[in-house]
C-alpha positions, 0 to 999 in steps of 0.5 A: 500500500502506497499510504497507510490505514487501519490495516497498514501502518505508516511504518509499513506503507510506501510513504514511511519507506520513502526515508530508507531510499532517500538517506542511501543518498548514492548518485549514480546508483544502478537499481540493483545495487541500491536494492541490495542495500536497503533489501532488509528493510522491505517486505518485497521487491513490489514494496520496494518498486512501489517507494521507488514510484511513489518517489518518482512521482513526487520528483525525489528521484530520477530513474534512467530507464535505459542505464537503470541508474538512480539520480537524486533530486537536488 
């Protein structure tokens, strides 16, 4: 879930994942290695993809799709 509610708790929602990608803060990264950093802290692959979006969406990060390398917003 991308936001939390009864059943999910903020912790467990994309939004309270969001902290974990941002603080990694690694220019350049290949989408591989940045999940095998922070792998322990999702539940799922879907989870982490969903946080990634959601960060996307909200201009944190930009992700080229042909490198497969995350930029962060400044």
């Amino acid at each position: 879930m991308i936001t939390p509610n009864k059943a999910i708790s903020l912790k467990e929602s994309a939004l309270g994942h969001l902290g974990v990608i941002l603080k990694v803060r690694v220019e350049g990264m290949d989408l591989i290695t940045l999940y095998h950093k922070v792998a322990d802290q999702f539940e799922s692959l879907d989870q982490f993809l969903l946080t990634l979006d959601t960060l996307y969406i909200l201009g944190r990060i930009d992700v080229n799709v042909t490198t497969r390398v995350v930029n962060y917003a400044p």
